[in-house]
C-alpha positions in Angstrom: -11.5 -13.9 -1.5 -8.4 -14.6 0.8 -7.5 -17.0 -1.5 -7.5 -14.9 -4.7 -5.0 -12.6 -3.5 -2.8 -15.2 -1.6 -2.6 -17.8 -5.1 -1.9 -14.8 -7.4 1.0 -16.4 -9.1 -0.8 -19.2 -10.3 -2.2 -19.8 -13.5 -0.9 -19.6 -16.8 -0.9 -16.0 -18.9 -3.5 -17.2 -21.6 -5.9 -18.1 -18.3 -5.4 -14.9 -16.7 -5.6 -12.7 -19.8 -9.0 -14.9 -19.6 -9.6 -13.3 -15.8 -8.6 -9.8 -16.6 -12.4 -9.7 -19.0 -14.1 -11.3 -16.3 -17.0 -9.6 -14.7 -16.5 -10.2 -11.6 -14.7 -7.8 -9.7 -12.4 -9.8 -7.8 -11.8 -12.1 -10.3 -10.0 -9.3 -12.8 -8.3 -7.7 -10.1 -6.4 -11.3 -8.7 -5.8 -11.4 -12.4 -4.0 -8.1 -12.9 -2.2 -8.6 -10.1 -1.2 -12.1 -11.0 0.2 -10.5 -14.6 1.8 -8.1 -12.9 3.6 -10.5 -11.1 4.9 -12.1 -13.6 5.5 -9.6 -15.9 7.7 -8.4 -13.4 9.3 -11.9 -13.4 9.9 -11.5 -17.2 11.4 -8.2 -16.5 8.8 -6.4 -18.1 8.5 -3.7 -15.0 6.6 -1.2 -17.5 4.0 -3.0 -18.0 4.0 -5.0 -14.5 3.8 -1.4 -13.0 0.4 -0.6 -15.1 -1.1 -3.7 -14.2 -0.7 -3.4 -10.6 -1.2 0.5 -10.5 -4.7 -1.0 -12.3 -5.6 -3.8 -9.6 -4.6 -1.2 -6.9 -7.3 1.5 -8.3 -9.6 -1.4 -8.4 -9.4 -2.7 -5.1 -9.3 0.5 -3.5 -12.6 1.5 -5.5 -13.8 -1.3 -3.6 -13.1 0.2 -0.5 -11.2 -3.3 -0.1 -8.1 -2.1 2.3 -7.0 -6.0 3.0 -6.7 -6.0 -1.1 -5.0 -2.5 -1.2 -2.0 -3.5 1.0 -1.2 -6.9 -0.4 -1.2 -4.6 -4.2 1.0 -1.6 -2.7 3.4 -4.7 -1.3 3.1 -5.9 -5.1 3.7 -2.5 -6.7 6.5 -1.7 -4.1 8.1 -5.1 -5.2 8.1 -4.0 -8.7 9.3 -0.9 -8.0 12.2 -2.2 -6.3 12.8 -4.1 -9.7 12.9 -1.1 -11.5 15.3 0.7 -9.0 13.1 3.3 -8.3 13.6 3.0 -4.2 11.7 5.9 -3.0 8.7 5.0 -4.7 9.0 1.2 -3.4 9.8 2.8 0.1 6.0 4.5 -0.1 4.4 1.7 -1.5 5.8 0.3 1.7 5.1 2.4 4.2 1.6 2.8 2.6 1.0 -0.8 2.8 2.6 -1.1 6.4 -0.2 1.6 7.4 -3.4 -0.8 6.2 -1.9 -3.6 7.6 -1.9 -2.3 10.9 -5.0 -0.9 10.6 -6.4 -4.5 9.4 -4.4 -6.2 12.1 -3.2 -9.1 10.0 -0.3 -10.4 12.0 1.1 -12.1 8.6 0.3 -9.5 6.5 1.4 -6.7 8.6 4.8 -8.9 8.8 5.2 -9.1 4.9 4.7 -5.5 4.7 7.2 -4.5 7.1 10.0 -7.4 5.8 9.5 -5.3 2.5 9.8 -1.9 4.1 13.0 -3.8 6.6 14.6 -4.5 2.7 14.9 -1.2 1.5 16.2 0.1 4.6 19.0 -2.4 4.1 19.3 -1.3 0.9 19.5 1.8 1.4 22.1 1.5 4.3 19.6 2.2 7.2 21.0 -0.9 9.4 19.4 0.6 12.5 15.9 0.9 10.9 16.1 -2.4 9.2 17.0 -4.2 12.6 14.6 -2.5 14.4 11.7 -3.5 11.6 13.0 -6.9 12.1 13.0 -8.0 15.9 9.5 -6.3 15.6 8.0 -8.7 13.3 9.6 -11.4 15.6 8.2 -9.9 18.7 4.8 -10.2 17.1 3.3 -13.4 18.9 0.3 -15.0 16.2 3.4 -14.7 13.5 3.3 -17.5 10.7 6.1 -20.2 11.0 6.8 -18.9 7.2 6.8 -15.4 8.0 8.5 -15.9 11.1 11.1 -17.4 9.0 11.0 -15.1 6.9 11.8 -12.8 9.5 15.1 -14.8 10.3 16.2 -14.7 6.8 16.4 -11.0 6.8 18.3 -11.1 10.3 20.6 -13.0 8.3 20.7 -10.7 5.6 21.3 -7.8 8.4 23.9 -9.8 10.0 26.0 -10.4 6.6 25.9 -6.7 6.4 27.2 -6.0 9.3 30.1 -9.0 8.4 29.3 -10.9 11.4 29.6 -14.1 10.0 28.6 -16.2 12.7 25.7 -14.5 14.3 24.6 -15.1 10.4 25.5 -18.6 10.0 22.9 -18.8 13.4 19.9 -16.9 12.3 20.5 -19.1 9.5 20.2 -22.3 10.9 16.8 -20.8 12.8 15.4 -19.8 9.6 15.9 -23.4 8.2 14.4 -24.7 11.2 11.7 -22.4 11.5 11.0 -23.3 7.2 11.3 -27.2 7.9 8.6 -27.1 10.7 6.2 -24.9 8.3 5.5 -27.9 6.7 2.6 -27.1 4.1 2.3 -23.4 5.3 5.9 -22.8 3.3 3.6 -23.4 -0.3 1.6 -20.5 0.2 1.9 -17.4 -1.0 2.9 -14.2 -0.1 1.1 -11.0 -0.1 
């Protein structure tokens, strides 16, 4: 199951329109969620919003809570896409909640890197900071999600226009991305 929801970019749309009539459960919903995806990479955010509102009802009738953040951290991204902030903010926040509650170090990481971006965007430099040093203070963190997590220190840095401390957290991340070796391949939530 882990690795439905972890490969959900893969496969081509004629495969995964395939999926989506599938019986199985699981199967349809890593599908929906895998067209939402890239519908939202077409820039088709209608329709990548209905898809994952879809796989999010689904998963959550399966009482499956893992399933239900890594799809509100999907329908948050796509909200993002579609400007609408506030609602990507509480599919955030939402998904931050079951993370913790799962205690997924790497999941609960991705969720709050994608709450830590919309505090950024949305000026909150204090908040976005404070999201970031505590995914890095989280000790069985990913070497891809701790990297990650330097990225967006560089992305708080340059927004602050402290150049160096940027260029730094920089040169961490691609360190940090360099020794993930085949861990970098793998998905997201």
């Amino acid at each position: 199951r882990a690795a439905l929801w972890r490969g959900h970019t893969q496969g081509d749309e004629a495969s995964l329109q395939e999926a989506v009539a599938s019986e199985d459960p699981m199967t349809r919903l890593g599908a929906l969620s895998a067209l939402g995806v890239m519908q939202a990479q077409q820039g088709r955010v209608e329709q990548a919003l209905e898809l994952h509102r879809q796989a999010l009802a689904g998963v959550r009738q399966l009482a499956d809570t893992d399933g239900a953040a890594r799809m509100l951290n999907n329908l948050g991204a796509t909200f993002e896409r579609a400007g609408e902030l506030p609602e990507s903010m509480r599919c955030f926040h939402d998904a931050v909640a079951l993370a913790l509650s799962l205690g997924d170090p790497d999941l609960l990481a991705t969720s709050r890197l994608n709450l830590g971006e919309m505090m950024r965007r949305t000026g909150a430099l204090g908040s976005f900071r404070r999201i970031v040093s505590d995914v890095l203070a989280q000790p069985e963190l990913s070497r891809r999600h701790r990297a990650a997590a330097f990225h967006r220190r560089v992305d708080l840095e340059v927004a602050c226009g402290r150049t160096e401390e940027a260029i730094r957290w920089a040169e961490r991340a691609a360190s940090e991305w360099e020794g993930a070796g085949d861990d970098v391949n793998a998905s997201f939530a």
